[in-house]
Each structure stands twice: as C-alpha cells, then as structure tokens.
C-alpha positions as CSV (number, residue, x, y, z in Angstrom):
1,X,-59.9,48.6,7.7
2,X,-58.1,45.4,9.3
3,X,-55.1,44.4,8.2
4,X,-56.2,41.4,6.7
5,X,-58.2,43.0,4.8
6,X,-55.8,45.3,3.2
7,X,-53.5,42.1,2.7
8,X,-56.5,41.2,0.6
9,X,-57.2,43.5,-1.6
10,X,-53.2,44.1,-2.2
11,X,-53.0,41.4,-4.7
12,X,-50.5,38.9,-3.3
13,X,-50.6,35.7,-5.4
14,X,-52.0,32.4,-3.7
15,X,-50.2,30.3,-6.1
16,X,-46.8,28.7,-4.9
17,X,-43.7,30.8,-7.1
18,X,-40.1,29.5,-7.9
19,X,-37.3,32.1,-5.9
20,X,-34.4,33.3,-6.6
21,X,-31.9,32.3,-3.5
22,X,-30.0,35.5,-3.9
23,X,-33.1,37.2,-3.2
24,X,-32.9,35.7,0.4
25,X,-29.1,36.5,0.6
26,X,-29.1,40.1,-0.2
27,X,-31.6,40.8,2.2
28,X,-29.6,39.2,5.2
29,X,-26.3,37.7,3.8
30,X,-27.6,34.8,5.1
31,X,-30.1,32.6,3.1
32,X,-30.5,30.8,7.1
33,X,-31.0,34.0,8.7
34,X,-33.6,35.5,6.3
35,X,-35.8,32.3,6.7
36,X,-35.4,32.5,10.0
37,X,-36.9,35.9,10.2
38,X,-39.7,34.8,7.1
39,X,-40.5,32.0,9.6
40,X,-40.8,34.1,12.8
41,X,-42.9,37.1,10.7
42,X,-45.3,34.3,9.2
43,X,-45.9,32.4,12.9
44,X,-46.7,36.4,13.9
45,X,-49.0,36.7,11.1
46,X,-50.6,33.6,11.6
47,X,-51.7,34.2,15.4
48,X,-52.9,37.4,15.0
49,X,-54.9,36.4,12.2
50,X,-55.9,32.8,14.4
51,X,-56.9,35.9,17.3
52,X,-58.9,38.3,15.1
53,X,-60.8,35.4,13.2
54,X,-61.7,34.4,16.8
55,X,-62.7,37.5,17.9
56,X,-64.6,37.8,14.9
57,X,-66.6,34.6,15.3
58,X,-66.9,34.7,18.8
59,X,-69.4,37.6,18.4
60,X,-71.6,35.0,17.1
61,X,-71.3,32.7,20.3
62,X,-74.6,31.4,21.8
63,X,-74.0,30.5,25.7
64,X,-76.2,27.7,24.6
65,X,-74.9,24.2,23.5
66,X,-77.9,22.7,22.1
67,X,-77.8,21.0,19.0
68,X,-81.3,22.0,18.0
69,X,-80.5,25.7,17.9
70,X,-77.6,25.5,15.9
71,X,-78.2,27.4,13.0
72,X,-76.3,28.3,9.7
73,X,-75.2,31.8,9.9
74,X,-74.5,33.5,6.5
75,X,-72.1,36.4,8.2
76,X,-70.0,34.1,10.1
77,X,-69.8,31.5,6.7
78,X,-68.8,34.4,5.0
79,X,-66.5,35.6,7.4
80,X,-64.6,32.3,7.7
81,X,-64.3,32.5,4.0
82,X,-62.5,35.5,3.4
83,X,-60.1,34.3,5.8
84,X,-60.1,31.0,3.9
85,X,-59.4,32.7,0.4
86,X,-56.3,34.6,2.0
87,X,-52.9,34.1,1.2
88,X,-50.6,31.6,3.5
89,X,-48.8,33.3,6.2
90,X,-45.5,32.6,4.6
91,X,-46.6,34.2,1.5
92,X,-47.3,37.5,2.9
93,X,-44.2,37.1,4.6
94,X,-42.4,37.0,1.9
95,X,-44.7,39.8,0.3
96,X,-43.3,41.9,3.6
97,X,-39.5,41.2,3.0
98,X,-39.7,42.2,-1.1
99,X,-41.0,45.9,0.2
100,X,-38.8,46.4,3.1
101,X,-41.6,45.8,5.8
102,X,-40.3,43.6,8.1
103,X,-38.2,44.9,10.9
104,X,-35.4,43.1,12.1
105,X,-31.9,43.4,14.0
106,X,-29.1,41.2,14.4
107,X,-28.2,40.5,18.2
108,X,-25.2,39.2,17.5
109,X,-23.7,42.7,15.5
110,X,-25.2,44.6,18.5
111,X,-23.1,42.9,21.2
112,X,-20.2,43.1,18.9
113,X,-20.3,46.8,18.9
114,X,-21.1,47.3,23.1
C-alpha cells in the first residue's frame, strides 16, 4: 500500500485548525526551529508525492502527440483525484510531528558536544 494511500485513509483533517504555539515549543524549544523542520518535512512530502503521481500518470503516456487521439482516461482522472482529495503537505506534516514521526537532530548541539 503507498504511503499516500495510508495518509488517506488515516483520517487527517483537510480543513485549516487554530494551534496552540506551545505545541510547536515543546516539541523543539523553538517555535522557529519546529517550523523550520514542519517546512523541510512538508517540501519532502510534497516531492515525493509530485514523483509518485508522475510515475503513476506516466504509465498512461502515449509517444504520440496528436490531438486527435487524446482521449479521456477514467483511471488516470481517478488517479489525479485521489491525489487532489489529499491533505496539504503541511498538514500531514504537522500530523507527523503530533505522533513523534519526524526525525530530526540539532547540528548545532552535536558540534557542542565534539
């Protein structure tokens, strides 16, 4: 099952939610660090979804460009769909950070203790 797809059925809610800032802090200390690493995780999440959305359509390529056989595909509408109905990046993100999935280290407290 693809990632994505797991993501999907999970539950996360589309709908933009107020936070609470000490949410951010305690997982950090720092509400700039923490949305720094939210940032980073969502770009990551967003290519690889960008790459296996591609892959995905690209199976339906024709090495043809000829408007006249262009035709509506129901697979590929409702693959590009499902990936339409998913949650924003930053949301799953976020989704990541409340259960401890994101792995992250501070470079800075690592050349402090060389």
């Amino acid at each position: 099952m693809s990632k994505f797809k797991k993501i999907a059925t999970k539950g996360i809610n589309p709908s933009i939610q107020t936070r609470d800032f000490n949410d951010y802090t305690s997982y950090t200390g720092n509400l700039y660090k923490t949305l720094t690493i939210l940032s980073k995780r969502s770009s990551q999440l967003s290519l690889e979804m960008k790459r296996e959305l591609q892959s995905k359509l690209d199976e339906f390529a024709s090495s043809t460009d000829n408007l006249e056989e262009i035709h509506e595909n129901r697979e590929q509408i409702e693959i590009s769909k499902f990936y339409e109905r998913l949650p924003h990046t930053t949301l799953i993100a976020q989704d990541e950070m409340a259960e401890d999935e994101i792995y992250h280290r501070d470079i800075n407290i690592e050349e402090d203790a060389k």
